[in-house]
Chimera marker file (.cmm) of the C-alpha trace (Angstrom):
<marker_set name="trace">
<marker id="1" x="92.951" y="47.351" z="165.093" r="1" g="1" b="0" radius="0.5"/>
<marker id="2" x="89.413" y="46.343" z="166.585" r="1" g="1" b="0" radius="0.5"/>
<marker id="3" x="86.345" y="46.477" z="165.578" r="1" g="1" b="0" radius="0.5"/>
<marker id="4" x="85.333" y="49.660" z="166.434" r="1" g="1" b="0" radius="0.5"/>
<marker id="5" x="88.538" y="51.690" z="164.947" r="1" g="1" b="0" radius="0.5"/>
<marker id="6" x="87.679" y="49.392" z="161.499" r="1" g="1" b="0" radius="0.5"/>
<marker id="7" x="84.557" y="50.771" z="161.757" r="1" g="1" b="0" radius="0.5"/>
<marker id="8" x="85.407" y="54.593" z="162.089" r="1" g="1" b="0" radius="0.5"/>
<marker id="9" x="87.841" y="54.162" z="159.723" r="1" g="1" b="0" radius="0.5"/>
<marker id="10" x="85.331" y="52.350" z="157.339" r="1" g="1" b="0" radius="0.5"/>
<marker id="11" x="83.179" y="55.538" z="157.568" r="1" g="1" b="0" radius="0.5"/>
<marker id="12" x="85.864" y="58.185" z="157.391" r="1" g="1" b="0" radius="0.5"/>
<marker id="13" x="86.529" y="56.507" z="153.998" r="1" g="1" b="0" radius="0.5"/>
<marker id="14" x="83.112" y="57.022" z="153.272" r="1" g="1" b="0" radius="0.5"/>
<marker id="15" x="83.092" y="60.361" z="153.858" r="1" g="1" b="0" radius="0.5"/>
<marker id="16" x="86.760" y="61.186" z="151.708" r="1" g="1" b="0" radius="0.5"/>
<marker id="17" x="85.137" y="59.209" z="148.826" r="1" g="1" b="0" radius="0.5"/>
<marker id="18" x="82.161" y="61.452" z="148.594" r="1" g="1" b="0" radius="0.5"/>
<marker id="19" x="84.517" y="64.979" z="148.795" r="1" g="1" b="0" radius="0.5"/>
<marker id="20" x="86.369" y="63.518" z="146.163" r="1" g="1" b="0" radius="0.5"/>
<marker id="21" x="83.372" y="63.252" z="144.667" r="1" g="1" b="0" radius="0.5"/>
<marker id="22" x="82.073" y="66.420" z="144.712" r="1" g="1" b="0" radius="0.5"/>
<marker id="23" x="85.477" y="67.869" z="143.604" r="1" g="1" b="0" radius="0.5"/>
<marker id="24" x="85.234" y="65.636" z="140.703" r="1" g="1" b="0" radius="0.5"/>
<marker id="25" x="82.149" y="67.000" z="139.809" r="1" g="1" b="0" radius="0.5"/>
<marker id="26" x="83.702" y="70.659" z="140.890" r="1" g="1" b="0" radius="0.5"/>
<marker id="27" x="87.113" y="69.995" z="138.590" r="1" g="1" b="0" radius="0.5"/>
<marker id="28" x="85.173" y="68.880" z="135.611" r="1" g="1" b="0" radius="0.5"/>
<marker id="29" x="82.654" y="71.645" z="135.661" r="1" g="1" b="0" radius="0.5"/>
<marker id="30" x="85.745" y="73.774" z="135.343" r="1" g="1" b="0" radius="0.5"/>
<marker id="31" x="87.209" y="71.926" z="132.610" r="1" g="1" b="0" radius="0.5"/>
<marker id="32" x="84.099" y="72.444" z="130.825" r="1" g="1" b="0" radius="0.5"/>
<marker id="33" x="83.531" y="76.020" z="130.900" r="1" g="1" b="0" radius="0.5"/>
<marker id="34" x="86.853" y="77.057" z="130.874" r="1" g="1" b="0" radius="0.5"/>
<marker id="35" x="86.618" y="74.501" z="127.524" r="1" g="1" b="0" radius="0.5"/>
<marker id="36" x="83.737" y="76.667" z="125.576" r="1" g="1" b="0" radius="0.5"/>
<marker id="37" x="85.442" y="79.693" z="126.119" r="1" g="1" b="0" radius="0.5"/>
<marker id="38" x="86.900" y="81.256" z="123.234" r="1" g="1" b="0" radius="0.5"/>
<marker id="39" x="90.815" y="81.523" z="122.411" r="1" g="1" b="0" radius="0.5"/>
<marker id="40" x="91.080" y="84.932" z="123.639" r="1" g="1" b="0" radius="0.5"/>
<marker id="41" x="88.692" y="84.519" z="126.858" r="1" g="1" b="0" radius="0.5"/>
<marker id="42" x="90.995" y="81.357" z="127.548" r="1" g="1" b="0" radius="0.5"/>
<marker id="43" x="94.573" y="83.285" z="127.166" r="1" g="1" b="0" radius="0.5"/>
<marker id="44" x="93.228" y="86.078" z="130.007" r="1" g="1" b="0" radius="0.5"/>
<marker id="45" x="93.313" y="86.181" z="132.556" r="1" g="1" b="0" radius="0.5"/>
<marker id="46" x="90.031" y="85.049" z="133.892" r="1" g="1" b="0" radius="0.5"/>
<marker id="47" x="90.746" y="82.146" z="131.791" r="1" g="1" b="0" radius="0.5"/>
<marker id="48" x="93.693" y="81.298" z="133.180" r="1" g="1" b="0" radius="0.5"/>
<marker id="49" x="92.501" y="81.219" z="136.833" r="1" g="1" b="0" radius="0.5"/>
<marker id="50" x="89.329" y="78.719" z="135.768" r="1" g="1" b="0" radius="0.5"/>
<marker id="51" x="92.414" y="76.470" z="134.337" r="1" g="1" b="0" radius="0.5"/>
<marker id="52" x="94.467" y="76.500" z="137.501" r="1" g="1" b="0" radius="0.5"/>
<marker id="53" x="91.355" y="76.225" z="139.497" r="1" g="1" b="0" radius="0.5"/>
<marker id="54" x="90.350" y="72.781" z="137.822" r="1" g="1" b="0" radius="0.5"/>
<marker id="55" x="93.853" y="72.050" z="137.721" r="1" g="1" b="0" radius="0.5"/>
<marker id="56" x="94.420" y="72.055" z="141.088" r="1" g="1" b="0" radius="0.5"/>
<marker id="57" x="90.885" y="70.516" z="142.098" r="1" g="1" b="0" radius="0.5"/>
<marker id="58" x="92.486" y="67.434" z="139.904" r="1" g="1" b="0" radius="0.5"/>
<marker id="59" x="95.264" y="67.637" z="142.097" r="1" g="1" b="0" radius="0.5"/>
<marker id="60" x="93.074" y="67.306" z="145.555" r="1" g="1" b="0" radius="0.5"/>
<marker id="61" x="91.595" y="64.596" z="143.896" r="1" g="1" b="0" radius="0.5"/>
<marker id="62" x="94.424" y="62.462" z="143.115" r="1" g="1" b="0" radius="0.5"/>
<marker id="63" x="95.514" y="63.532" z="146.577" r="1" g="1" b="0" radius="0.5"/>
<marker id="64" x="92.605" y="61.710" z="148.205" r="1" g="1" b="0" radius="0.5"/>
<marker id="65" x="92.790" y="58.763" z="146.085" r="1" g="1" b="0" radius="0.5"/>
<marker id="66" x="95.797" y="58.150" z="147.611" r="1" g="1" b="0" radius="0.5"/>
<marker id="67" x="94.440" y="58.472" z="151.274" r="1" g="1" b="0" radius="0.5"/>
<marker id="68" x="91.729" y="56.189" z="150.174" r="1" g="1" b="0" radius="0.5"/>
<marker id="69" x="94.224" y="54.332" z="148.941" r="1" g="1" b="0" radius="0.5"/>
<marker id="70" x="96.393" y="54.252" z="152.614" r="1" g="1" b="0" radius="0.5"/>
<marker id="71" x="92.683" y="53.637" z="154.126" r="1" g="1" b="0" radius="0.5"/>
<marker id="72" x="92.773" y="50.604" z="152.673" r="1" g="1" b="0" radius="0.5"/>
<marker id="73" x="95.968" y="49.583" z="152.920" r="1" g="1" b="0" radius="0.5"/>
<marker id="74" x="95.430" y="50.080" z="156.921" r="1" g="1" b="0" radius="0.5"/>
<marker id="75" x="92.377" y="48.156" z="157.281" r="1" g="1" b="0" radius="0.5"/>
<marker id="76" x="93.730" y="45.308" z="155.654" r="1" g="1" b="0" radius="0.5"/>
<link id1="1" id2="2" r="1" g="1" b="0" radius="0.2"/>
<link id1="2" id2="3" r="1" g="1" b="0" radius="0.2"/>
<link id1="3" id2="4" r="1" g="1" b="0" radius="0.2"/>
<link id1="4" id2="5" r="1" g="1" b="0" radius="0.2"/>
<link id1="5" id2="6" r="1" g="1" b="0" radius="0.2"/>
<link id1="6" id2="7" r="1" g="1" b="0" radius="0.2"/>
<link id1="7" id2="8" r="1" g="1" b="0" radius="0.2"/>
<link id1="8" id2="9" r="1" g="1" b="0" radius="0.2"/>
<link id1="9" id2="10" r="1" g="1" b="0" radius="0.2"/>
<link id1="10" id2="11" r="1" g="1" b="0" radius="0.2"/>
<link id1="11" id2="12" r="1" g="1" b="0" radius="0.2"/>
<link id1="12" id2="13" r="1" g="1" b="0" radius="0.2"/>
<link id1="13" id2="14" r="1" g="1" b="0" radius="0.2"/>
<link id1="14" id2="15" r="1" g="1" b="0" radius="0.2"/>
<link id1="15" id2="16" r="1" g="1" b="0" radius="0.2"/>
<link id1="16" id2="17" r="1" g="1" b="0" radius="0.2"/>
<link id1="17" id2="18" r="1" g="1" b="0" radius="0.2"/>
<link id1="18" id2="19" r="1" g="1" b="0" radius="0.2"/>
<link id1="19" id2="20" r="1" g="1" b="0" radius="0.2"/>
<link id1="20" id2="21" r="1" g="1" b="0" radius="0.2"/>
<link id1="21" id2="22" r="1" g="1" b="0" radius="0.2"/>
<link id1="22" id2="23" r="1" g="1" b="0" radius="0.2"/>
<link id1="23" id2="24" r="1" g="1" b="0" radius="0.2"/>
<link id1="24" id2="25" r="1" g="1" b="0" radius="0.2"/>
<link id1="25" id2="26" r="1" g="1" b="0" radius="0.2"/>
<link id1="26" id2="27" r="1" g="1" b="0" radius="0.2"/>
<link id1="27" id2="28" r="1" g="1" b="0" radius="0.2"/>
<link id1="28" id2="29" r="1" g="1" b="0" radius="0.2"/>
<link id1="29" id2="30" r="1" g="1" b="0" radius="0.2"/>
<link id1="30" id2="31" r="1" g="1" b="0" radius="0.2"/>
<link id1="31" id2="32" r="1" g="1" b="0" radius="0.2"/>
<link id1="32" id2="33" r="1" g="1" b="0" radius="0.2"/>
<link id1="33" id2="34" r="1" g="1" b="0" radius="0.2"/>
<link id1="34" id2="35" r="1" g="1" b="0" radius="0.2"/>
<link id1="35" id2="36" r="1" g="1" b="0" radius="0.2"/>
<link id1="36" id2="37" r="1" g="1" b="0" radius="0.2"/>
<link id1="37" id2="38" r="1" g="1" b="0" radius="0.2"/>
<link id1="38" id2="39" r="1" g="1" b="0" radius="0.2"/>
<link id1="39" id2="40" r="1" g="1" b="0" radius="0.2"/>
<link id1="40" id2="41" r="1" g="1" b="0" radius="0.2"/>
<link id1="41" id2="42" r="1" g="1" b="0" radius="0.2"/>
<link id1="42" id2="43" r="1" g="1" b="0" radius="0.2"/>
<link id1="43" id2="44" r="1" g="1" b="0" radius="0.2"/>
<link id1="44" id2="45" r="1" g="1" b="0" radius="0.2"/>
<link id1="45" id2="46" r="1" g="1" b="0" radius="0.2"/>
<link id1="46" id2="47" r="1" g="1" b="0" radius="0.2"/>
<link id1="47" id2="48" r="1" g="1" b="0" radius="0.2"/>
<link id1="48" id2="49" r="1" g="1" b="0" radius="0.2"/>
<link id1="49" id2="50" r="1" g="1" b="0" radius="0.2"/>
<link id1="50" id2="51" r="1" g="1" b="0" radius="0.2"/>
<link id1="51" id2="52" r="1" g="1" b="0" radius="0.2"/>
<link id1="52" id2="53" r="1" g="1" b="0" radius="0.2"/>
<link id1="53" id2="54" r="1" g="1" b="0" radius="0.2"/>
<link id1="54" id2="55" r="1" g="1" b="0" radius="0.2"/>
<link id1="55" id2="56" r="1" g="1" b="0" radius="0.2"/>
<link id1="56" id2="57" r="1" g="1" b="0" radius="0.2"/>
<link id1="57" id2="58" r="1" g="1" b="0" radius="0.2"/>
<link id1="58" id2="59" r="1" g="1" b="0" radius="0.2"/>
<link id1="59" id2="60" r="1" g="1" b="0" radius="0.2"/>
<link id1="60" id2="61" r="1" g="1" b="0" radius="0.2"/>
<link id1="61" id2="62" r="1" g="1" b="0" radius="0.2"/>
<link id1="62" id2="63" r="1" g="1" b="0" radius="0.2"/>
<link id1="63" id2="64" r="1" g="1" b="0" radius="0.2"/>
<link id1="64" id2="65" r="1" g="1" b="0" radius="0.2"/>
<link id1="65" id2="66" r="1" g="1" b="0" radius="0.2"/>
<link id1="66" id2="67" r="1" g="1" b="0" radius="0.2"/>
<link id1="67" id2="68" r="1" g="1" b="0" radius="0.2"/>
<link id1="68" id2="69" r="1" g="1" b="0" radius="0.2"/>
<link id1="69" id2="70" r="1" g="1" b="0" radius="0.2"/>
<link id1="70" id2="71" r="1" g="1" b="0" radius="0.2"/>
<link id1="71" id2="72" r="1" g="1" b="0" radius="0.2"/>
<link id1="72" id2="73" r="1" g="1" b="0" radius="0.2"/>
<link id1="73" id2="74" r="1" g="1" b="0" radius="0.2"/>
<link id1="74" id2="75" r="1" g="1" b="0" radius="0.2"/>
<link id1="75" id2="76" r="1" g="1" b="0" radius="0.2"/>
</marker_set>
């Protein structure tokens, strides 16, 4: 790999690090208010969906960890 692909690939890593970010941020807010809702508001359905919706933002996360983590892996 030369220079130039290392550094393209150095940015690209960049870039996945800060998504992940952002659906950190997304996943958590989530968590929280599906958190402080009641018993009842969390058994419906609307609760439900704010669940899977975190749940699955989790999931994209540890998804791109792992890409970070094959980013790495390649550069070395």
């Amino acid at each position: 790999m030369n220079k130039q692909d290392r550094a393209q690939l150095t940015k690209a890593y960049a870039m996945i690090d800060e998504a992940k970010s952002i659906i950190e941020e997304i996943a958590e807010t989530e968590q929280e208010k599906f958190d402080n809702l009641s018993e009842g508001l969390q058994q419906a359905e609307r609760g439900a969906r704010m669940e899977e919706a975190a749940s699955e933002l989790q999931d994209a996360c540890n998804a791109l960890d792992d890409v970070l983590t094959i980013i790495e892996s390649a550069q070395e």
